[in-house]
C-alpha positions as CSV (number, residue, x, y, z in Angstrom):
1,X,-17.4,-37.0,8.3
2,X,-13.7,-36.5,8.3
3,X,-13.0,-36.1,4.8
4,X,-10.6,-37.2,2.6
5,X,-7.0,-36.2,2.6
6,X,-5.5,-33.5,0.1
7,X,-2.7,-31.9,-1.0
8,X,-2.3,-28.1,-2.2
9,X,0.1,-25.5,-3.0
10,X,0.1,-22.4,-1.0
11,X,2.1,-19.4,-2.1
12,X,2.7,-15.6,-1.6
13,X,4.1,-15.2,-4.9
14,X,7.7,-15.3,-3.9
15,X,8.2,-19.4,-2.2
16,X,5.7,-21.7,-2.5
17,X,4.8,-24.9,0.7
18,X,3.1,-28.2,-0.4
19,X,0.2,-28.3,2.2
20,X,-1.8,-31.6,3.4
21,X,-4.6,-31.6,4.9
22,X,-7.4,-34.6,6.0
23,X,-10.8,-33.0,6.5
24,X,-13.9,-31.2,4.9
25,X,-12.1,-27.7,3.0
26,X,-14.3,-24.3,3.9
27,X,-17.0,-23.7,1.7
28,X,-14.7,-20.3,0.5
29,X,-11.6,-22.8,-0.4
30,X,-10.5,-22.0,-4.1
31,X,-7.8,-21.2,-6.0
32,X,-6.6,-17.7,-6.0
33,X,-8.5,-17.5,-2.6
34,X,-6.5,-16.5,1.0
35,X,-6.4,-19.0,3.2
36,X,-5.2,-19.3,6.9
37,X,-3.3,-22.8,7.3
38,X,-2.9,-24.0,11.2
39,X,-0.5,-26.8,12.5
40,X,2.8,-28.3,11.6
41,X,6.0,-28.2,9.1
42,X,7.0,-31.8,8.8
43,X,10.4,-31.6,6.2
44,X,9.3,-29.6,3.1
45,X,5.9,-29.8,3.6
46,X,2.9,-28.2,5.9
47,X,0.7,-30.9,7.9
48,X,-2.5,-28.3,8.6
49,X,-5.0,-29.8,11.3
50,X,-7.1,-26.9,10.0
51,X,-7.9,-24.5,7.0
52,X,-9.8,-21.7,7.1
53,X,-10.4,-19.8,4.1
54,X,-10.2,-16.0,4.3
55,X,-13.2,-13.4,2.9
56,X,-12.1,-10.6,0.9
57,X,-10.5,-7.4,2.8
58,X,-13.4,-5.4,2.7
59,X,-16.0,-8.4,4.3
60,X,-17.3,-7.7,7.6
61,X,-19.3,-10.0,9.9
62,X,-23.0,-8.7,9.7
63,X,-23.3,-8.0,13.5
64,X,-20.1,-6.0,13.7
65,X,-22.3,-4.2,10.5
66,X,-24.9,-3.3,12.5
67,X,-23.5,-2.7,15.1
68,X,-21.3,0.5,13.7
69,X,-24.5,1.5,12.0
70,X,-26.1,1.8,15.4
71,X,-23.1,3.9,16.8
72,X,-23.2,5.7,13.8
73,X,-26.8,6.7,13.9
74,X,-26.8,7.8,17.9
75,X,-23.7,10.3,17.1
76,X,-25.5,11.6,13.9
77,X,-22.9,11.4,11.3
């Protein structure tokens, strides 16, 4: 389904946005937790027409994983 609509507060410690948002949040979407907002500022606020919430700095996708393993196993390092 669509969801229901919500309201948050993004910051990055220094200003903070009032962000809206109608929809299912990611699975990842907590507090404390990086998120990547897309669509519009309408006044003082953010309208986001989608919300994707960010892993951790180290994460990588289990394919690009493998991958580098392979590469790094061929080159023998």
């Amino acid at each position: 389904g669509q969801g229901k609509e919500v309201g948050f507060t993004v910051t990055d410690t220094d200003q903070e946005i009032v962000v809206s948002y109608v929809g299912i949040l990611p699975d990842l979407f907590r507090e404390g937790q990086g998120i990547i907002a897309h669509g519009r500022l309408e006044g003082s606020q953010f309208v986001a027409d989608e919300i994707l919430a960010k892993h951790d700095e180290n994460y990588m996708p289990p394919e690009v994983e493998d991958s580098l393993k392979q590469v790094h196993a061929g080159s023998g390092t």
